[in-house]
N, C-alpha and C positions, 0 to 999 in steps of 0.2 A: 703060814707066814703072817697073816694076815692078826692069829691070834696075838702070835709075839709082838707084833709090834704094837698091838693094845696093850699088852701085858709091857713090855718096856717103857712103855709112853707115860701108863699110871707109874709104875715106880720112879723112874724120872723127874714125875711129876712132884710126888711125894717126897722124895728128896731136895728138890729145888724149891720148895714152897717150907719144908721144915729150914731150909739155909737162910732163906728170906727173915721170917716171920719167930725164930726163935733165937733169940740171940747169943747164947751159947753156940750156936753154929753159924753165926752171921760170916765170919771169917771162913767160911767153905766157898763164899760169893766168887771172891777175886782169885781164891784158889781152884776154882773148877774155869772159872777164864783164862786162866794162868796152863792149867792142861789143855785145856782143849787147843788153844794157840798153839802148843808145841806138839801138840797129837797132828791136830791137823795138818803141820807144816810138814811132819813127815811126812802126811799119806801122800801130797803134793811132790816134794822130793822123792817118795816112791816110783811115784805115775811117771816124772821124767825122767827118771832111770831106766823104766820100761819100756820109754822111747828112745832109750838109745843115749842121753843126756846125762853129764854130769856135774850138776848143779853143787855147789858147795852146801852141804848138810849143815855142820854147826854153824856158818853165815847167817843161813837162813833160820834154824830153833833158836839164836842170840838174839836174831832182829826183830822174830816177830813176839819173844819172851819180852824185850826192852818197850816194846810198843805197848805191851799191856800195863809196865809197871810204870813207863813215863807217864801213860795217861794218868794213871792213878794218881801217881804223885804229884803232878800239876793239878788234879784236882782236888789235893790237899787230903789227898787218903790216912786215914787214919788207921789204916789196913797192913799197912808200910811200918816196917822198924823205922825207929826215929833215923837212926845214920842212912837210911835209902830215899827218906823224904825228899829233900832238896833234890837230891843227884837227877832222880828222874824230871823232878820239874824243869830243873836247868838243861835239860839233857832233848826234849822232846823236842826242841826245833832245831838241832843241831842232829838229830838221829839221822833223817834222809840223807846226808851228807859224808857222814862216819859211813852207814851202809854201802854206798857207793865205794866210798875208799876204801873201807876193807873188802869189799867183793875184788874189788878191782887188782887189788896186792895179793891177795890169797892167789890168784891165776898166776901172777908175777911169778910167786914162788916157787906154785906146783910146775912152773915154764911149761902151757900145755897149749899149744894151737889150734890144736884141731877142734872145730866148734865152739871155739874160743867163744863168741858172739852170743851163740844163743843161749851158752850155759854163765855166761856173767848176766844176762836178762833173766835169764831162769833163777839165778839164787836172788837177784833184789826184788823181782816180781816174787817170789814164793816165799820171801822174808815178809813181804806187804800184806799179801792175797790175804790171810787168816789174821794175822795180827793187828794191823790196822784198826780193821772194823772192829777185831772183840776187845780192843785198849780202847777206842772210842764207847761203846758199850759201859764197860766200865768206869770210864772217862766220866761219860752223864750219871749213872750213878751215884757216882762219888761226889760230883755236882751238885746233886738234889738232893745229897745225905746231909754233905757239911754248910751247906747253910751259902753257896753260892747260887743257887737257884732257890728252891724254897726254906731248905735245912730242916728236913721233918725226914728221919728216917722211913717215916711210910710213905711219904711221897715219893722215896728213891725206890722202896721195895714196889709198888706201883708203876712207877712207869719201866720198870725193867719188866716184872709183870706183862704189862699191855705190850713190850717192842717183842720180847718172845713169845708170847701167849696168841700172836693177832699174825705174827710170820707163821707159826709153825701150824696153826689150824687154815691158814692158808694151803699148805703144803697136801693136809691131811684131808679136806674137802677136796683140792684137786682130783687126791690120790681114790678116793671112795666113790665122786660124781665122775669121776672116769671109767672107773671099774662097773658102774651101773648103767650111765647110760652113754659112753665113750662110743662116738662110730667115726667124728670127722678128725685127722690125724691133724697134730696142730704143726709140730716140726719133726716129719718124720724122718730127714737126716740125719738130725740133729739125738733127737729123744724120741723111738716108734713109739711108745709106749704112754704119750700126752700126746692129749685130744683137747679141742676144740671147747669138749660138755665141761671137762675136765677144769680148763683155766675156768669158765665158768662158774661153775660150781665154786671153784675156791675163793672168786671174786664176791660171790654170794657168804659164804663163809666168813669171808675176812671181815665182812661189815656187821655181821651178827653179833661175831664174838667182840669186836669193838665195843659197838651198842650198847652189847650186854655186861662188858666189864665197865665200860662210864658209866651205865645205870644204876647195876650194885652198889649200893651201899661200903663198899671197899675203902679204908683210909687212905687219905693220900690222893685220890682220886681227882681231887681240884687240879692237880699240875696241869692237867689237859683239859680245855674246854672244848664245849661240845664240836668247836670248826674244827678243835685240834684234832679231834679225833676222828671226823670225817675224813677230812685232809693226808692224815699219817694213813690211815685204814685203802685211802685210792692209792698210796703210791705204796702200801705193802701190796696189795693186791693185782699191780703192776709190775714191780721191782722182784717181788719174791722168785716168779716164774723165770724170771729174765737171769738171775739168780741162777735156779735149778738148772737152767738151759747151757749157763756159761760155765759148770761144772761140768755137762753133759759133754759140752763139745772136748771138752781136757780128757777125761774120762776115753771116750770115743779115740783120741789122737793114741792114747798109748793103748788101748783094745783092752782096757777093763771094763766090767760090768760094774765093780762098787767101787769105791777109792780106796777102803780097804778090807779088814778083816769084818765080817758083818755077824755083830755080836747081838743087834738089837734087831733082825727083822727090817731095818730101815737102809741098812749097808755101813759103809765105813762113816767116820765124823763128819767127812765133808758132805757126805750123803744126807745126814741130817741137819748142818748147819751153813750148806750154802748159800739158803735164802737169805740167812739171815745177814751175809757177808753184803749182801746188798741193801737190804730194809735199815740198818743201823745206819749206815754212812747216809741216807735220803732222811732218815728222823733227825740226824745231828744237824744236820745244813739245815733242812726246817726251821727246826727248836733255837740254833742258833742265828740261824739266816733272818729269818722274819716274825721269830717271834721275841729278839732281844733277852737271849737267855745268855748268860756268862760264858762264852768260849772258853776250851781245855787250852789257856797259854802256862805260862812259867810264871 
């Protein structure tokens, strides 16, 4: 297990660094955010099916596809057919709104009561859960691409860089200083399987790999200064686990072991990008909150 997920983690890697940094593939960027949002919203509507739930499916792959392409197009993607540019930019603060309404008519029509409740929270929470965070993702990206933040496409290939690169070796120090010197259980209701050395370790991990990618010589690397990067590196280091945990408890509720089909050694999508569902939305407030970076509006 332990090989594959090295072995997935390098090709991965190599893929997502060739979409970055070669521009003939640059358009792979918002197209692997564009799957993974609808991948993962399924495995989501999966998991509440196997509780018993049934949450509107295409509601929720419409809302949480929209949420990737509004971001983009408010932040003036260039990624976007020209006829889709506008829609999503005009579209992103009126989105939470539509989604309600159509959740809400969809039930209307299927005329179903029973559980009525918690399967209309189930499709607008599960249209949000995934797409949100990875349209805001994209969002900053496309910010620091076209020249509303810095405008230096290596300052966008950088800090998407650093938000995935500094979550996901979070993840993977947990998963290794657990596996060596793991003895005190951290939430063992929740997840037996993290400990105490475990969050440690990845705390220690998250700051390293920060560290180390502000220090390299990396283009682009100005967009964060050095507080930026202390600062994002404490609250990935915090958020990411909180992350892992709050997939756990979902996970737990409908008695899966992965979210989905486990192709990489790490489990289903949501298994690999939970953290990051939280570390993005804490870098966005940040970056926009206090350090007056340009908000995703229309």
């Amino acid at each position: 297990m332990t090989s594959t997920r090295i072995l997935s983690a390098v090709i991965f890697t190599a893929v997502f660094l060739a979409a970055m940094y070669w521009p003939p593939l640059n358009f792979l960027v918002p197209m692997i955010a564009l799957a993974a949002a609808i991948w993962g919203t399924m495995e989501f509507h999966q998991m509440a099916r196997m509780r018993g739930h049934e949450p509107v499916r295409w509601v929720m792959i419409g809302a949480a596809t929209l949420w990737v392409l509004c971001s983009m197009g408010a932040a003036g993607s260039d990624a976007l057919p020209i006829w889709l540019r506008d829609l999503p930019a005009r579209g992103l603060n009126t989105l939470p709104l539509v989604l309600l309404m159509v959740a809400g008519a969809s039930f209307v029509v299927r005329a179903r009561v029973e559980n009525c409740l918690a399967n209309v929270s189930l499709t607008v929470f599960g249209g949000m859960y995934v797409g949100l965070p990875l349209g805001f993702l994209m969002g900053m990206y496309m910010l620091a691409r076209t020249g509303k933040w810095i405008g230096e496409p290596s300052a966008a290939n950088f800090l998407l860089l650093f938000l995935i690169a500094v979550t996901w070796v979070t993840d993977s120090g947990a998963y290794f200083a657990g596996r060596r010197f793991g003895k005190h259980k951290l939430c063992p209701k929740l997840s037996p399987s993290k400990t105490v050395e475990g969050f440690i370790g990845g705390f220690v991990a998250t700051y390293l790999m920060a560290i180390m990618l502000r220090a390299l010589p990396i283009p682009g690397r100005e967009i964060l200064g050095w507080g930026d990067t202390l600062i994002l590196a404490t609250l990935f280091a915090a958020l990411g686990p909180l992350g892992d945990l709050t997939e756990s408890i979902f996970k737990r509720d409908a008695g899966v072991k992965d979210s989905g089909p486990d192709l990489t050694g790490h489990g289903g999508l949501l298994d690999v990008i939970d953290s990051l569902l939280f570390t993005v939305p804490a870098a966005y407030v940040y970056l926009v909150g206090f350090q007056q970076f340009n908000p995703i509006t229309p």
